[in-house]
C-alpha positions in Angstrom: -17.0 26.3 18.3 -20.9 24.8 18.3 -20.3 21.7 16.0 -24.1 22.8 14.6 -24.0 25.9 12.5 -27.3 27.7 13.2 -29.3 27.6 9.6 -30.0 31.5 10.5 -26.4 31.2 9.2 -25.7 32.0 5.5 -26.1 28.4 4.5 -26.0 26.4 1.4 -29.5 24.5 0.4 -29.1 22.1 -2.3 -32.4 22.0 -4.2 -34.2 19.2 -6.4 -33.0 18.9 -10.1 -30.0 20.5 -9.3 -31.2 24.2 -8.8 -28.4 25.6 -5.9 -29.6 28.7 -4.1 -28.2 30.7 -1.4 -30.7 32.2 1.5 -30.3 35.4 3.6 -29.5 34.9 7.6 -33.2 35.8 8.5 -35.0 32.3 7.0 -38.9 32.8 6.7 -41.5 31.3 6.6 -41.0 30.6 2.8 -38.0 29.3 3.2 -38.0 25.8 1.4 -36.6 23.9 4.6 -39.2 24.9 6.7 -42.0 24.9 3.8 -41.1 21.4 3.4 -41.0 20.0 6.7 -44.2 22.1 7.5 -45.9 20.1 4.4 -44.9 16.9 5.4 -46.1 17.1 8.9 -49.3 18.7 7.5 -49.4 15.4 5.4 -49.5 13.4 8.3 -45.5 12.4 7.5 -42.8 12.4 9.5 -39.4 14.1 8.6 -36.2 12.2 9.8 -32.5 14.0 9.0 -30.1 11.9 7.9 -25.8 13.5 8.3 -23.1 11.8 6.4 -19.7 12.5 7.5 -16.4 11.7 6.2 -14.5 10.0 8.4 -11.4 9.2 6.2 -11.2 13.4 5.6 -7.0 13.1 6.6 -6.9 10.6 3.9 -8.8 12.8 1.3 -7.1 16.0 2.5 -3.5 13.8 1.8 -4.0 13.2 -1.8 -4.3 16.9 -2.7 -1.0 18.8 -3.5 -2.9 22.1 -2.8 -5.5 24.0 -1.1 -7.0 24.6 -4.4 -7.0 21.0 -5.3 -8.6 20.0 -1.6 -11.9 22.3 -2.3 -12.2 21.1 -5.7 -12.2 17.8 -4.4 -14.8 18.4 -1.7 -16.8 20.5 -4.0 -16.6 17.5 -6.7 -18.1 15.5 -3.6 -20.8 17.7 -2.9 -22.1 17.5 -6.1 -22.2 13.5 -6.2 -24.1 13.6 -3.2 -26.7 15.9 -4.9 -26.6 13.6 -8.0 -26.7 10.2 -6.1 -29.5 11.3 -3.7 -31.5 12.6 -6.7 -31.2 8.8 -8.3 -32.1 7.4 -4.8 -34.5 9.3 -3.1 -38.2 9.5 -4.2 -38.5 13.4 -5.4 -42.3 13.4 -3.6 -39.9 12.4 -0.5 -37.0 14.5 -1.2 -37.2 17.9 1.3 -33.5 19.2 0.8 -29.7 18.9 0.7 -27.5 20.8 3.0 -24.2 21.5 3.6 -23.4 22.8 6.9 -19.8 24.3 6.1 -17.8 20.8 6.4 -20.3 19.4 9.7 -21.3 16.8 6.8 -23.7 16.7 4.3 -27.2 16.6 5.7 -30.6 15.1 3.8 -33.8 15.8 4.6 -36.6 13.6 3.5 -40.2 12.5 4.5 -40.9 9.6 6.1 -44.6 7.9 5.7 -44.1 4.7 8.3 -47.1 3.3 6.6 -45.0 2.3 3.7 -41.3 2.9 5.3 -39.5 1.3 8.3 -36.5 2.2 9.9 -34.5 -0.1 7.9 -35.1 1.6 5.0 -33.8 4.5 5.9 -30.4 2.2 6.8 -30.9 0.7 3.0 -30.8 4.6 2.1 -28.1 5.6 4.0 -25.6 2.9 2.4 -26.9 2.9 -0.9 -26.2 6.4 -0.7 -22.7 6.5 1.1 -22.1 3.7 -1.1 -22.4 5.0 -4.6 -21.0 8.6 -3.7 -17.3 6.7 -2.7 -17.5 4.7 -6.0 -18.4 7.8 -8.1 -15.7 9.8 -6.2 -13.1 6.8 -6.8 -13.4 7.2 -10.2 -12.5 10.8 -10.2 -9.6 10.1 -7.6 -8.3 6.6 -7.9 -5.9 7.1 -5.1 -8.4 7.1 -2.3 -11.6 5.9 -0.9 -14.1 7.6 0.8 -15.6 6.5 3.5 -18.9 7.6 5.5 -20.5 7.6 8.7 -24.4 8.5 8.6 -26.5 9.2 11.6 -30.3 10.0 10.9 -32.7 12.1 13.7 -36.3 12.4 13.1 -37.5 15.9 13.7 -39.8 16.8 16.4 -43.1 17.8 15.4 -44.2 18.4 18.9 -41.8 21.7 19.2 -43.1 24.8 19.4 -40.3 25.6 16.8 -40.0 24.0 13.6 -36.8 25.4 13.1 -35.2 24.9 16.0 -37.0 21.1 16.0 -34.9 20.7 13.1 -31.5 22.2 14.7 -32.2 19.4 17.4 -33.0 16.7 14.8 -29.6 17.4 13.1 -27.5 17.8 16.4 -28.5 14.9 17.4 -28.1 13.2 14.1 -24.2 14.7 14.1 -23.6 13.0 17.5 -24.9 9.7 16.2 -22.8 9.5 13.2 -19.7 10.5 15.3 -20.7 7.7 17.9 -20.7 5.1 14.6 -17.2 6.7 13.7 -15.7 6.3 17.8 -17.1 2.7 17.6 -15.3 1.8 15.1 -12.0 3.6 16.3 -12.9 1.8 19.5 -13.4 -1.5 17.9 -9.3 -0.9 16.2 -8.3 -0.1 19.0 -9.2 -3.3 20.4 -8.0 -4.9 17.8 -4.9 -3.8 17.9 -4.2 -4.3 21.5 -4.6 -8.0 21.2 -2.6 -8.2 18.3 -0.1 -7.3 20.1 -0.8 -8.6 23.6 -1.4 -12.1 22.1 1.7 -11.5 19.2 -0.8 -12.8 16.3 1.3 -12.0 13.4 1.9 -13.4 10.6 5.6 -13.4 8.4 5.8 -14.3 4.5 8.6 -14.2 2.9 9.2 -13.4 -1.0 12.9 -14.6 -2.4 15.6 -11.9 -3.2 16.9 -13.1 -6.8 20.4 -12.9 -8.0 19.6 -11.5 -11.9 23.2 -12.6 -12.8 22.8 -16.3 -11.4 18.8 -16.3 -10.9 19.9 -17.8 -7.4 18.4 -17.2 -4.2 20.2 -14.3 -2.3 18.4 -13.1 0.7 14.5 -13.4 1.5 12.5 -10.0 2.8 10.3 -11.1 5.3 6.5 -9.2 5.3 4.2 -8.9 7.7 0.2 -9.7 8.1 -2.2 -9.3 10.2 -4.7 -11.7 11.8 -6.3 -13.6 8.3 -9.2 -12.7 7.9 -9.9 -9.7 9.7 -9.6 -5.5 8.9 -6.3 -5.2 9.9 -4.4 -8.3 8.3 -2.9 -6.4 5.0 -0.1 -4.4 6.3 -1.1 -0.8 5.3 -3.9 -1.1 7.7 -2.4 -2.7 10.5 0.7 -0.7 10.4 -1.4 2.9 10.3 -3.7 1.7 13.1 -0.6 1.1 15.1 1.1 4.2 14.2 -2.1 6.4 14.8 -2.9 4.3 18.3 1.1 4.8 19.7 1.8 0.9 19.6 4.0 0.8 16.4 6.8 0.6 18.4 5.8 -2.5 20.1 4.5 -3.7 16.7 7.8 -3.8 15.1 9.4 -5.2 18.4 6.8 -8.1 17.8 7.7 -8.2 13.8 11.6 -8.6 15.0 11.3 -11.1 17.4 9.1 -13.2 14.8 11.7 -13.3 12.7 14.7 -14.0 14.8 12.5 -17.1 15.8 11.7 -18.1 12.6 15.5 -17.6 10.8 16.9 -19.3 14.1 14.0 -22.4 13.6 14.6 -22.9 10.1 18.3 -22.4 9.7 18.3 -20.1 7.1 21.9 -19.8 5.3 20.1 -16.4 2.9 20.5 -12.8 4.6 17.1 -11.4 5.6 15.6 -8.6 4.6 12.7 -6.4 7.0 10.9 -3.3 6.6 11.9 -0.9 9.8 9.9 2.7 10.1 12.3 5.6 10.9 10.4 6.2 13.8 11.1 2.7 15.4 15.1 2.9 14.2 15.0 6.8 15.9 13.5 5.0 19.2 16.1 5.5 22.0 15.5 2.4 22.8 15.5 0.1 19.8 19.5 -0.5 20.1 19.6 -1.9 23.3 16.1 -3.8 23.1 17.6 -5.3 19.7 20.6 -6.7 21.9 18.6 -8.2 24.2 16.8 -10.2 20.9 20.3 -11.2 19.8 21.2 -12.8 23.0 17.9 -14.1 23.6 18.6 -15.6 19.8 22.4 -16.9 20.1 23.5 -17.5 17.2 22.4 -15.5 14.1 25.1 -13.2 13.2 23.9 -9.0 12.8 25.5 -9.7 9.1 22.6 -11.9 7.7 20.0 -9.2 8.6 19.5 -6.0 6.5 16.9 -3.2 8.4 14.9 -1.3 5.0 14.3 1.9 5.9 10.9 2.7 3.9 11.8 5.6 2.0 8.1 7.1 2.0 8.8 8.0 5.6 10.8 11.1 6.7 13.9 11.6 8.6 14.3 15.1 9.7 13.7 16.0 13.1 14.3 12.1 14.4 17.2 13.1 16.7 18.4 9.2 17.7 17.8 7.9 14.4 21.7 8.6 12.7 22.8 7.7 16.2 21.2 4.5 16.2 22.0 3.6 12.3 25.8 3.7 13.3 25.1 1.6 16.0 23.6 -0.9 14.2 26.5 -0.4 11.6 29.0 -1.4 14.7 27.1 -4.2 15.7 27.0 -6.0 11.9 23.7 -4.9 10.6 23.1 -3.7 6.8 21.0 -0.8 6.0 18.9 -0.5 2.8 16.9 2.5 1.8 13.5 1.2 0.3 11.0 2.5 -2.5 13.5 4.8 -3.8 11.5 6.6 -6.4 8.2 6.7 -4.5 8.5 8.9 -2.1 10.1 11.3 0.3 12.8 13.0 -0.3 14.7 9.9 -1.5 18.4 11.3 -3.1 18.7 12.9 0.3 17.7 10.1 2.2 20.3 8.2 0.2 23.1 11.0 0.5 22.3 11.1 4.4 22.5 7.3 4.6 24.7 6.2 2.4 23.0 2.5 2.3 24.4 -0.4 1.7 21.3 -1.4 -0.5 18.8 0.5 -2.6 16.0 -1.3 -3.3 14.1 0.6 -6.2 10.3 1.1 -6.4 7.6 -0.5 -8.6 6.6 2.4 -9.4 9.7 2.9 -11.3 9.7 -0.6 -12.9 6.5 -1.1 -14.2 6.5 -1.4 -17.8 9.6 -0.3 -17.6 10.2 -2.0 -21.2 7.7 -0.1 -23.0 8.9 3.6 -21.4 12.4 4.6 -22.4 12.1 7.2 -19.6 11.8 4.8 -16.9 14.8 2.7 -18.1 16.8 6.4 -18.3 15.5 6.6 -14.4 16.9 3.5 -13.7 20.2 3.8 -15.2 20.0 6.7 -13.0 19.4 5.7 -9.9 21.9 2.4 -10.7 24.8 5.6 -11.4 24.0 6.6 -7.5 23.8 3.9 -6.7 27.5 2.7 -7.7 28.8 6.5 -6.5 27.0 5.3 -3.0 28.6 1.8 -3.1 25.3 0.3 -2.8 23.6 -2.7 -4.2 21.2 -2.4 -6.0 17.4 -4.6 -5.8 14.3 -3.3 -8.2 11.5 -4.5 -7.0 8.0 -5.2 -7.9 9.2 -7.5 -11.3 6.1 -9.1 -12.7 7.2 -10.9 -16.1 9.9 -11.4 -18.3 10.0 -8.1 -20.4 10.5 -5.9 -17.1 13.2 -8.6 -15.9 15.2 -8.1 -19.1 15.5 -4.5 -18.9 17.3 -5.2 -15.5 19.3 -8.4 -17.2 20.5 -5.8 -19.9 21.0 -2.5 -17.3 23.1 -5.2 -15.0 20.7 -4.8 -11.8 22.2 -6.8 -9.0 18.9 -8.1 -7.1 15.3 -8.6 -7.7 12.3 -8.9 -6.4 8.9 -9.9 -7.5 5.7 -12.2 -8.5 7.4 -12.9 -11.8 10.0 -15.0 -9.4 7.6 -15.8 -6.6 4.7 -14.6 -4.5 5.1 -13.9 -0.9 4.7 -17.3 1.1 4.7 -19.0 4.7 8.6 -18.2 5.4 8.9 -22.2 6.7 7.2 -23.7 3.9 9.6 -21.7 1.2 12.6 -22.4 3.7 11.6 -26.4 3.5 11.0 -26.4 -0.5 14.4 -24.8 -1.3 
């Protein structure tokens, strides 16, 4: 389909002071659009087109349950872009606000280069963009919208206004989408010499013994290059996923740590995070085999695999395959963020782990919600019928860690005992 929807269309014009009106297919010459870029060029103005797009749209669309909730959500949008541009945009330079059935939302506004530049218009564009995520944020905490703008000036020059405009906005489209591939261009670069050069980082955070308050195992997290987009791991590990190299990502992660355990003698199991896609891999068994001979000497039995528990399994036909195999070979499995996520008491019930580690979600405040403690005692009941331990994680002061003291939680995990930290540095201080 033509990305630009022709404005002969039945199209949406978002007026000044928020007056909405809809126009017949047959636009004339009163139509406001073309009234007001036939003023401005009259005026001796130019007239530039300015498209923002949404370029985090799978992200918005993600966060609502239902279709109902999605076009409330863009509608809620629409109308902070109308209010924002209204705040921003001089009303004597203000043309019109359209929405071209999801191809963005497009601005119109006159441009008098005797008192404008063309970094004004880029001032605009981010002020804009800007204020519309921060708005929108405030109405959805769970995600961020993010923009890419592209601005045309129209043709005055054409024998049709209208279709000078069409051009103007075509082309404007095709800029902002250029922004968006430079950026997914940029990733993937990124990514690729992540990889290629291994430039990781592991931290590691203690595993506590409530009982004891004794060190029992460490989980080992990954970061990205310091510094940069992709060092926190919710980035770096989506980028992956999305550009096909998460396999080789986690490849890197394990190898990282069977140098590091092996360098720093670590007498502690170890915990890492594994994605059900990478256990599911027909080839992870035999490629983790070759790591444990390349690393002689750290037994299967000190390492437990956490399967993230926000992931799937259905429909990942080597994945129960290849947890038995790593059964055989020594390894423990634990099931993590039970209680966030998918589809956890079956994921438990399929798995039968030998750790559940239980989210923060479920142990915040837990000592001022009695309902959160009943969820725990829950979870700690399946928990005993699985023949799991258990580890809550996420503990950030004492009241939370007394709840699990007086529940008899085996494990924890949290700030409250120590931050994440250069795995060496916490080996050496221990």
């Amino acid at each position: 389909m033509n990305k630009v929807k022709s404005v002969m269309q039945w199209g949406k014009i978002i007026l000044p002071l928020s007056s909405i009106r809809y126009y017949p297919p047959q636009f004339t010459l009163r139509n406001p659009l073309i009234e007001g870029v036939t003023n401005a060029f009259d005026a001796g103005h130019e007239v530039a087109v300015i498209v923002f797009k949404l370029s985090n749209q799978k992200d918005v669309i993600e966060q609502a349950e239902t279709q109902q909730q999605h076009s409330k959500m863009l509608k809620n949008m629409k109308k902070l872009f109308q209010i924002v541009v209204e705040q921003e945009v001089n009303p004597k330079e203000f043309i019109t606000l359209h929405d071209y059935y999801g191809e963005g939302i497009t601005l119109l506004i006159t441009v008098d280069h005797d008192r404008h530049s063309i970094s004004n218009i880029d001032i605009i564009m981010k002020k804009i963009s800007n204020e519309v995520a921060q708005r929108f944020m405030k109405l959805y905490s769970s995600v961020y919208p993010t923009f890419e703008a592209g601005y045309m000036f129209v043709d005055k020059y054409e024998y049709s206004i209208q279709d000078s405009i069409l051009k103007a906005h075509r082309q404007a489209i095709g800029i902002a989408e250029k922004r968006e591939q430079l950026e997914i261009n940029e990733m993937l670069f990124a990514i690729n010499k992540i990889i290629t050069k291994k430039a990781i980082t592991l931290l590691a955070q203690p595993i506590i013994d409530v009982a004891t308050n004794e060190i029992r195992a460490w989980e080992l997290l990954t970061r990205g290059p310091k510094g940069t987009a992709l060092e926190a791991p919710l980035q770096l590990f989506s980028v992956a996923r999305q550009t096909s190299r998460l396999y080789e990502l986690e490849m890197i992660v394990l190898e990282k740590m069977f140098q590091q355990v092996k360098a720093s003698r670590c007498r502690q199991d170890i915990f890492v995070n594994c994605t059900p896609l990478t256990l599911g891999n027909i080839r992870f068994t035999s490629d983790l085999k070759m790591l444990l001979q390349k690393y002689r000497g750290i037994s299967p039995r000190k390492i437990t695999f956490e399967v993230t528990e926000r992931d799937s399994i259905e429909g990942l036909k080597n994945f129960a395959f290849n947890i038995n195999v790593l059964r055989l070979m020594g390894f423990k499995i634990a099931v993590d963020d039970t209680g966030a996520g998918y589809a956890s008491l079956n994921t438990i019930s399929e798995l039968m782990p030998d750790i559940i580690k239980i989210d923060r979600s479920v142990i915040e405040n837990i000592d001022k919600n009695s309902v959160k403690e009943s969820m725990l005692k829950g979870l700690l009941l399946i928990a005993k019928e699985a023949g799991s331990l258990v580890v809550a994680e996420g503990i950030e002061n004492q009241e939370e860690a007394s709840v699990l003291t007086r529940n008899n939680v085996d494990l924890a995990q949290g700030n409250f005992y120590a931050r994440p930290a250069m795995f060496f540095n916490e080996i050496a201080t221990r």
